[in-house]
C-alpha positions in Angstrom: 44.0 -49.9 -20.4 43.1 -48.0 -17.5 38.8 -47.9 -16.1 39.2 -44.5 -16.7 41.0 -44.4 -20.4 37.8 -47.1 -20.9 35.3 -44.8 -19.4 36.8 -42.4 -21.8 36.6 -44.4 -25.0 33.5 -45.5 -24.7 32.2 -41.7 -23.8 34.1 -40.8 -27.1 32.6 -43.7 -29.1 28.9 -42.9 -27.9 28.9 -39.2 -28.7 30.3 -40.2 -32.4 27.5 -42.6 -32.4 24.9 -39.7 -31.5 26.3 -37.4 -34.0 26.5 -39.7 -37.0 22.8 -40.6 -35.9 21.9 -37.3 -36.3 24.1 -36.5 -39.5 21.9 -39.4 -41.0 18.6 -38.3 -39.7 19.8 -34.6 -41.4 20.5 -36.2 -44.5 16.9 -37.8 -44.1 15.1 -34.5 -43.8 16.6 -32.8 -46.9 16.1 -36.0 -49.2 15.2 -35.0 -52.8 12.6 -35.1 -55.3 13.2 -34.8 -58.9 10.5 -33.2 -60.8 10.0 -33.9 -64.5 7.8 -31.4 -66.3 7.7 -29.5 -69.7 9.8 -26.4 -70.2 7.1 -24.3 -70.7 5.1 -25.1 -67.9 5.9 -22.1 -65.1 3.0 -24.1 -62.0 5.3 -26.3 -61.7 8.4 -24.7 -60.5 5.5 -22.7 -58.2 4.7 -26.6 -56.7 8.5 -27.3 -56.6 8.7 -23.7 -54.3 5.8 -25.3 -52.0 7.6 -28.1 -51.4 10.7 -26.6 -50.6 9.4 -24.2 -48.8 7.9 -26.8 -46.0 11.3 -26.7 -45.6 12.5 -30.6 -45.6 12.8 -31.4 -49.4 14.9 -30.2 -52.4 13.0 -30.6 -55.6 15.3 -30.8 -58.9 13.6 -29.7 -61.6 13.9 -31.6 -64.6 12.6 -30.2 -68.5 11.8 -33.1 -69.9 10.9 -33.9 -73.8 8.8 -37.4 -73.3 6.7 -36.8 -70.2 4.3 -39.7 -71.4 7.8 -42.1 -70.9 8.0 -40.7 -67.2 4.4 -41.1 -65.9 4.5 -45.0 -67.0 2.6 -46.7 -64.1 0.3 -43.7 -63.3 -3.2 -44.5 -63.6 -4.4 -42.1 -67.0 -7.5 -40.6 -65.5 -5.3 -39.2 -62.7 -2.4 -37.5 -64.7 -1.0 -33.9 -64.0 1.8 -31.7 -65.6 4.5 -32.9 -63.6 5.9 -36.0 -62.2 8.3 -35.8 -58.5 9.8 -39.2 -57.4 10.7 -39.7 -54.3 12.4 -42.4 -52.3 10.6 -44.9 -54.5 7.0 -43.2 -54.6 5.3 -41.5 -57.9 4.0 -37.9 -56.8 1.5 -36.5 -59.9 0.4 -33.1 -60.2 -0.4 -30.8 -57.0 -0.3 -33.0 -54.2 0.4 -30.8 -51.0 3.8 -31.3 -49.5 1.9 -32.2 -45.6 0.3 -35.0 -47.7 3.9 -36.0 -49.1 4.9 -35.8 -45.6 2.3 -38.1 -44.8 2.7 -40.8 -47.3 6.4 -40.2 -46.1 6.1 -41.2 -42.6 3.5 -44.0 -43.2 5.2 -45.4 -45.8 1.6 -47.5 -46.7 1.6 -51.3 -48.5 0.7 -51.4 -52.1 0.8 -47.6 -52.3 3.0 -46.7 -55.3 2.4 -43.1 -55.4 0.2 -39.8 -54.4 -1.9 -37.6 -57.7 -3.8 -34.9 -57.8 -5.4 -34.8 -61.4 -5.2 -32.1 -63.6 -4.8 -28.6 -62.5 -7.2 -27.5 -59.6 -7.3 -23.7 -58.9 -5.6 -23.3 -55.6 -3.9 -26.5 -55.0 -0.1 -25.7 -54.9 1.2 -24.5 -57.5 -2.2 -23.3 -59.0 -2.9 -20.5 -56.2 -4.9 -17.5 -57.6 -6.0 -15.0 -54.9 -8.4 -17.0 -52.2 -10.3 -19.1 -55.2 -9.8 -22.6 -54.4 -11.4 -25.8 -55.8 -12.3 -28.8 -53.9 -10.0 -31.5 -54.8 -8.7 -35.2 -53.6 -5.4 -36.8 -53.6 -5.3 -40.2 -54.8 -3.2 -43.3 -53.7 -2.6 -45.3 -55.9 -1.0 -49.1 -56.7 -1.2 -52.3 -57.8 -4.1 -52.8 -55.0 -6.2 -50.3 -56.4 -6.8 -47.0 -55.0 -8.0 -44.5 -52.4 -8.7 -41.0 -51.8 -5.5 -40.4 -49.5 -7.0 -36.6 -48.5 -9.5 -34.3 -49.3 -8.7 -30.5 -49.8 -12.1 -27.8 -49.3 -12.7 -25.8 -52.2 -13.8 -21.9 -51.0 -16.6 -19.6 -52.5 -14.9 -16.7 -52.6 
């Protein structure tokens, strides 16, 4: 083999390298949730929307019968209408997709999920006009938990 049929095979193996890298990191970005809620309940296909619209995440919306079987694990005080999971973490309720993003990228020890609980006016999902509540997001896990972020409520 010739330095220059080398040269050439090597050029050819790095730019296969570089474009299954970045086949990989595309496959990455548009990973999936799977949403469990109850058929009848229309905010959370309006959450699954705000996710997908951040634009990096699919949601698959699931009708499930036994959502009590589902949200196993999530702390009871903190439960919501729907359940996502996601690359091994628990998202509950309305929890903003830049906080998913977060716990995402962070990837935080004994962290086993994100919640929002119950329904708070304007988190997503629950938008009505510019009325918003105050409202946290909780991590949670088997080392407790913490408020992950806080979301302003407005008065208007």
């Amino acid at each position: 083999m010739t330095d220059r049929t080398r040269k050439g095979a090597r050029r050819m193996l790095a730019s296969s390298a570089a474009i299954f890298v970045a086949a990989c990191a595309g496959v990455a970005q548009a990973a999936s949730f799977t949403m469990y809620r109850d058929r009848d309940c229309g905010c959370c296909l309006d959450w699954a929307d705000h996710v997908e619209q951040a634009g990096k995440h699919d949601v698959k919306a699931v009708d499930h019968p036994g959502m009590a079987a589902v949200k196993a694990g999530v702390p009871a005080d903190l439960i919501s209408c729907h359940t996502a999971i996601m690359a091994g973490y628990v998202i509950e309720g309305h929890v903003p997709a830049a906080d998913v993003e977060r716990l995402l990228s962070e990837r935080p020890a004994g962290v086993t999920g994100l919640a929002v609980a119950g329904m708070p006016m304007g988190s997503p999902g629950m938008e009505h006009g510019h009325h918003r509540q105050a409202y946290k997001v909780v991590a949670f896990g088997p080392d407790g938990r913490s408020v992950w972020a806080s979301h302003n409520g407005s008065t208007s």
